[in-house]
C-alpha positions in Angstrom: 0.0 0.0 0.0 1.3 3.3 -0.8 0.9 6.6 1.4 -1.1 9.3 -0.5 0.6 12.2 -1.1 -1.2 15.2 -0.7 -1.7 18.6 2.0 -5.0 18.8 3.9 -6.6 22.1 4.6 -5.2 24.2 7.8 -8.1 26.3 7.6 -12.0 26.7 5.4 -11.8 24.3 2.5 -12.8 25.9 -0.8 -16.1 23.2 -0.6 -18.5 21.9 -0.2 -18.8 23.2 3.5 -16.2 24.5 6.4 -16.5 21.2 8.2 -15.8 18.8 5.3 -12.1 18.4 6.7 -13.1 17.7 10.0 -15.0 14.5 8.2 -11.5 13.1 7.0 -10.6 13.6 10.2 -13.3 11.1 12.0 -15.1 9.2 9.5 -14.6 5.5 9.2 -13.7 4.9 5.2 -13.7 8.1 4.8 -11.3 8.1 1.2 -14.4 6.5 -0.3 -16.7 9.8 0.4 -14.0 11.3 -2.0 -14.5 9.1 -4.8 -15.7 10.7 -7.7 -20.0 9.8 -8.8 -18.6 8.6 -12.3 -15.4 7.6 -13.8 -12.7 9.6 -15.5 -13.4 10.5 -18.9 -11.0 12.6 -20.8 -10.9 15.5 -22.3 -10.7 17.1 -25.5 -7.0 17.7 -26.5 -7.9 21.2 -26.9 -9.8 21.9 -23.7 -6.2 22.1 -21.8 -5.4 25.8 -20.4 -3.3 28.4 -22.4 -0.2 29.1 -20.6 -0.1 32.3 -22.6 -3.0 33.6 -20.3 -1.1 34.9 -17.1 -4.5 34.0 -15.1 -3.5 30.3 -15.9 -0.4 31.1 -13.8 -1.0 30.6 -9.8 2.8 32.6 -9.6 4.8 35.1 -12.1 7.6 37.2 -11.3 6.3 39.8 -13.4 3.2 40.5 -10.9 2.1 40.5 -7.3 1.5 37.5 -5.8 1.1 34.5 -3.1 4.4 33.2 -4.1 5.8 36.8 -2.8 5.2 36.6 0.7 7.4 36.6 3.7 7.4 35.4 6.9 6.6 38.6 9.2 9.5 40.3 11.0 11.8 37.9 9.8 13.8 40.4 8.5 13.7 38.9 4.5 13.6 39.7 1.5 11.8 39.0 -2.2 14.5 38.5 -4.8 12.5 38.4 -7.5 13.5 41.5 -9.6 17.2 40.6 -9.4 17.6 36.5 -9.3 19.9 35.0 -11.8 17.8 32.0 -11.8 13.7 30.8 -12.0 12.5 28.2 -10.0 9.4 26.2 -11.6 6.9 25.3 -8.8 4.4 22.8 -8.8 1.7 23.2 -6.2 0.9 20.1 -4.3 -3.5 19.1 -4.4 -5.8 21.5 -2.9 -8.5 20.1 -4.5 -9.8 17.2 -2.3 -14.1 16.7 -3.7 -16.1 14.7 -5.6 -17.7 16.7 -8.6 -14.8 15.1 -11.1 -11.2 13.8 -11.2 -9.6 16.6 -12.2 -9.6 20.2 -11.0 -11.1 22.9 -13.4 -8.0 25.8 -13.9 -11.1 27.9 -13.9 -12.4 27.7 -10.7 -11.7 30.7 -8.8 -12.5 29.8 -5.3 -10.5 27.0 -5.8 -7.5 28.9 -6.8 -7.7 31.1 -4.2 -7.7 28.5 -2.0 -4.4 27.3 -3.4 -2.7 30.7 -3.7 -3.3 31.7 0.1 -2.0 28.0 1.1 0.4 26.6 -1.1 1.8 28.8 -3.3 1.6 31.8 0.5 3.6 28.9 2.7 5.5 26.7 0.4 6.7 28.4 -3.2 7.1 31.4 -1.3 10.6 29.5 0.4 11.9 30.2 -3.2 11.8 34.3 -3.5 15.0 34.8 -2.7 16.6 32.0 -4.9 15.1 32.6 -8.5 11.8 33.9 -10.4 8.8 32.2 -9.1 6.4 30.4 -12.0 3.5 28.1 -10.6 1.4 26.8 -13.1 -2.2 26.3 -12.4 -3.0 22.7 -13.5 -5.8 20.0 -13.9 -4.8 18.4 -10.8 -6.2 15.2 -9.6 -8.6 15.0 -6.8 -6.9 13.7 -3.1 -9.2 10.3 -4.1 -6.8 9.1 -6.8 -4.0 8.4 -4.9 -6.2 6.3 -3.3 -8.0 4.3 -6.1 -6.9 1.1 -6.8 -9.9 -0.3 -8.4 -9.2 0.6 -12.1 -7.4 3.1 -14.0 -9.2 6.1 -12.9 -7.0 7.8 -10.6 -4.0 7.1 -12.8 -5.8 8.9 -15.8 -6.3 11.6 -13.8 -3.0 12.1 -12.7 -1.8 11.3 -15.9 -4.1 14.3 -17.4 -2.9 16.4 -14.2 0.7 16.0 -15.7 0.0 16.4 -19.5 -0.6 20.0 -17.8 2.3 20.5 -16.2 4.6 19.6 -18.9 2.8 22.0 -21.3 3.2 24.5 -18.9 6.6 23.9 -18.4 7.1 23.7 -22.4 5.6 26.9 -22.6 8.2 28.4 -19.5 11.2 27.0 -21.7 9.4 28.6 -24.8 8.8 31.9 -23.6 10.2 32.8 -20.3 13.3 31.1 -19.7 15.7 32.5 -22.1 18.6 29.8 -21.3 18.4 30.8 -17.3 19.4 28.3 -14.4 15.7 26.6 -12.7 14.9 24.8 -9.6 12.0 22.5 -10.2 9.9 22.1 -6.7 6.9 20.5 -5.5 5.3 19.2 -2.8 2.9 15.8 -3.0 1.2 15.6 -6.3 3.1 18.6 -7.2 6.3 16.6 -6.7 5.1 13.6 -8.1 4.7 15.7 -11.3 8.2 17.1 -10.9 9.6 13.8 -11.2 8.1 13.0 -14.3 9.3 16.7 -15.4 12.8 15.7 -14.8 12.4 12.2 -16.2 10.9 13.8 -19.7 13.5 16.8 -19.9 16.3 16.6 -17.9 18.1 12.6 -17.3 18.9 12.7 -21.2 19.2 16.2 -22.3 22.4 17.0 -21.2 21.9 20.7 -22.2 19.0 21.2 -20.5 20.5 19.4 -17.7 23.5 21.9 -17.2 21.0 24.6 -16.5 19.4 22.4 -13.7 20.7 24.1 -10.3 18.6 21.4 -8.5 15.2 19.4 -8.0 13.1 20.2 -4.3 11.0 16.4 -4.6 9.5 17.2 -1.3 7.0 14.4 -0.1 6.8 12.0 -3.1 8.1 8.5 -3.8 11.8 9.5 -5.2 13.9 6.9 -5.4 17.4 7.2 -4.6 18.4 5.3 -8.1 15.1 7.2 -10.0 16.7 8.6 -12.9 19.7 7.5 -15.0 22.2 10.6 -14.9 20.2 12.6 -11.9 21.4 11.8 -8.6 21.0 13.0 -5.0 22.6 16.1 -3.7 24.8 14.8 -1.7 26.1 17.9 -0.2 24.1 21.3 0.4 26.0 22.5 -2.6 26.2 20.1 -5.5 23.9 21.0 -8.4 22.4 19.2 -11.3 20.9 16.8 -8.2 17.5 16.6 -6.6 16.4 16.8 -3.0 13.5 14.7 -1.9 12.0 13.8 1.9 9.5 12.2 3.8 8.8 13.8 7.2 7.7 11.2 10.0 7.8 11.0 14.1 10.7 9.8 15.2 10.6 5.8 16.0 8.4 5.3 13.0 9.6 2.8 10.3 8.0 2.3 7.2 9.3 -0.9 4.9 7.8 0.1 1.7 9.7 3.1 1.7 13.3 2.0 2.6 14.3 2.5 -1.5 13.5 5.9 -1.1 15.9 8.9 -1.5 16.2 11.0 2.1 18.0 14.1 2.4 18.6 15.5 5.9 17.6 19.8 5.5 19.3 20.7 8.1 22.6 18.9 6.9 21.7 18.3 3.4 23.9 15.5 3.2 22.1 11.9 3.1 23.4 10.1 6.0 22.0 8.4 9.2 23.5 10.5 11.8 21.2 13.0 13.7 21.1 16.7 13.1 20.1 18.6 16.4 17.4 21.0 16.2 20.1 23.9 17.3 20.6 23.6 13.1 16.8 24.8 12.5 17.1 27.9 11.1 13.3 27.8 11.6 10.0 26.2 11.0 7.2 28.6 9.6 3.8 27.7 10.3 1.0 28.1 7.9 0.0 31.9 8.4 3.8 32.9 8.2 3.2 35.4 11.1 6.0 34.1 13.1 9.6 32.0 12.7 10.4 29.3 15.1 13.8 28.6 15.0 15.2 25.2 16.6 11.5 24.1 15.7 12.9 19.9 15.4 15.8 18.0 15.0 16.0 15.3 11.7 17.3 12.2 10.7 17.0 10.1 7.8 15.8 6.3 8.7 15.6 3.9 6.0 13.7 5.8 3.4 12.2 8.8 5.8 13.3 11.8 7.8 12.5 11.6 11.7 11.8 14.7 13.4 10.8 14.5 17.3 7.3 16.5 17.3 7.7 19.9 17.5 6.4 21.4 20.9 4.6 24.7 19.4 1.5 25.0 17.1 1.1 24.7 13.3 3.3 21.5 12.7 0.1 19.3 13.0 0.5 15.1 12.7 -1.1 13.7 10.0 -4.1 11.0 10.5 -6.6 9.2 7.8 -8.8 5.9 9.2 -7.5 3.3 7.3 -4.1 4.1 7.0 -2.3 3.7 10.1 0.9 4.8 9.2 0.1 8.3 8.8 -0.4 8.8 12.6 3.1 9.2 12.3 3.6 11.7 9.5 4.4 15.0 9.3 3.9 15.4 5.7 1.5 18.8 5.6 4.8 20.0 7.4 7.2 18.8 5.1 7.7 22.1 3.9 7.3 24.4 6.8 9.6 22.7 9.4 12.4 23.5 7.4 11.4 26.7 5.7 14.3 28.7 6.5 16.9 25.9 5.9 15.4 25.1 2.4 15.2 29.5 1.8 18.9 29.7 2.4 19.6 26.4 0.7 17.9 27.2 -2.5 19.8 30.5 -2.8 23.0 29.0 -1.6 22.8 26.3 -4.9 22.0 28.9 -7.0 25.2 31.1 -6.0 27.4 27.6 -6.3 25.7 27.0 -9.7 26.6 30.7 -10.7 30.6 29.8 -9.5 30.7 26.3 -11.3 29.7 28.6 -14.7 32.8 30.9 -14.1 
């Protein structure tokens, strides 16, 4: 059995009602109540968004947006204006209901929904590094990570991805311009990324010089995935990818020993435990407040222990009928480590700019 990868809500769901995530929450069988009334059916080729239409982009550089906030009186900066490099970010699913499989780029609710979550608390961690571009994208409902009945959720996700790559076609076409990119996700949004770098970057060795490095954050990355693309094994290599799986401390998870584990607060791959006095801080959800030393981490056979942290907004994970995620910290795979993944990024991106010279 695999562990879904997705974010719940922190606060009002877009629909149907405020309480619907409370029902995940307490419900027995309660990924069934997600399954969409009819199977998938696809689309018309043509139906797809137009990635020439800015409102088909959740983040630009060239506009104000989510993926320009801060963290309040943390003393930071957006880098934006004056980056050497873009960062590509792929926003994990925020759309968790039952009316089809696939999200409508349309839906405005919905997007705002995803733009005062995801794209406020998690692609914001890339301002300072590079230009922020977040596609808005078919994604699948939460419910297909957890069909295993027929080819439904697969479809989906496959159609999720079709987006993606055309958005990120369209980035190479028209707003790169032969610049160094981080590609980063979270979940589904990771998920996609690894197909991203499957499709462009492990035999394209062109395209691969301009890859500072790969955030898969909360997917299944394995640590021999890709052919030429291997993990950073130090917080400075580049042409690499990064990928985690937060979890309480003490958990162990067999089906994911294969998995690739960086350490953020070392990022270096080994076993050996990094205290939390190497936080350089956890940002919860609203991004009023930094809390440095938030945990410690570890990697342990495929996953990163952290010992719970002891303040607010760094909730566990929990689902009936799936045990295992008791343990997991994934909604906080991102915001644990904010500031450690903020300096990170721009730190790769100044050793890419050196290894040009």
């Amino acid at each position: 059995m695999r562990l879904p990868h997705f974010v719940l809500p922190s606060h009002w769901a877009p629909r149907p009602a405020r309480w619907w995530p409370l029902v995940l929450l307490v419900c027995a069988g309660c990924a069934g109540l997600l399954k969409p009334a009819h199977g998938f059916t696809a689309p018309a080729p043509t139906m797809g968004p137009d990635y020439a239409q800015e409102s088909n982009w959740a983040a630009l550089p060239t506009r104000r947006d989510s993926a320009d906030a801060l963290p309040r009186a943390a003393g930071l900066r957006d880098g934006q204006a004056t980056a050497a490099a873009d960062v590509f970010f792929i926003h994990p699913t925020t759309y968790y209901w039952r009316g089809s499989w696939n999200a409508d780029v349309g839906n405005a609710r919905l997007n705002r929904y995803t733009d005062r979550t995801t794209i406020f608390n998690q692609a914001s961690v890339f301002n300072a590094a590079g230009r922020v571009y977040a596609p808005r994208y078919r994604q699948a409902t939460l419910y297909s990570f957890f069909d295993k009945q027929g080819p439904d959720g697969q479809q989906a996700l496959d159609l999720a991805y079709a987006d993606v790559k055309a958005a990120f076609q369209y980035y190479l076409a028209y707003y790169n311009q032969g610049r160094p990119v981080i590609i980063a996700g979270h979940s589904q949004g990771a998920t996609h990324a690894m197909r991203l770098l499957h499709d462009f970057f492990d035999n394209d060795p062109v395209l691969r010089k301009r890859l500072v490095a790969a955030y898969l954050i909360g997917c299944q990355a394995k640590t021999n995935e890709y052919q030429t693309i291997r993990p950073c094994p130090d917080s400075l290599a580049t042409g690499c990818f990064v990928a985690w799986n937060t979890s309480e401390r003490g958990f162990d998870y067999p089906p994911y020993y294969s998995l690739a584990a960086t350490n953020p607060l070392t990022w270096t791959l080994d076993t050996l435990r990094a205290d939390a006095a190497r936080n350089r801080g956890g940002v919860g959800p609203n991004m009023k407040r930094v809390d440095a030393h938030v945990t410690d981490a570890q990697v342990h056979r495929g996953l990163l222990w952290i010992t719970p942290p002891k303040v607010s907004g760094y909730p566990r994970f929990f689902l009936p009928g799936y045990p295992e995620l008791r343990h997991s910290f994934h909604a906080a795979d991102y915001s644990l480590f904010y500031m450690n993944i903020r300096e990170n990024a721009a730190a790769r991106v100044r050793a890419w700019e050196k290894g040009k010279k």
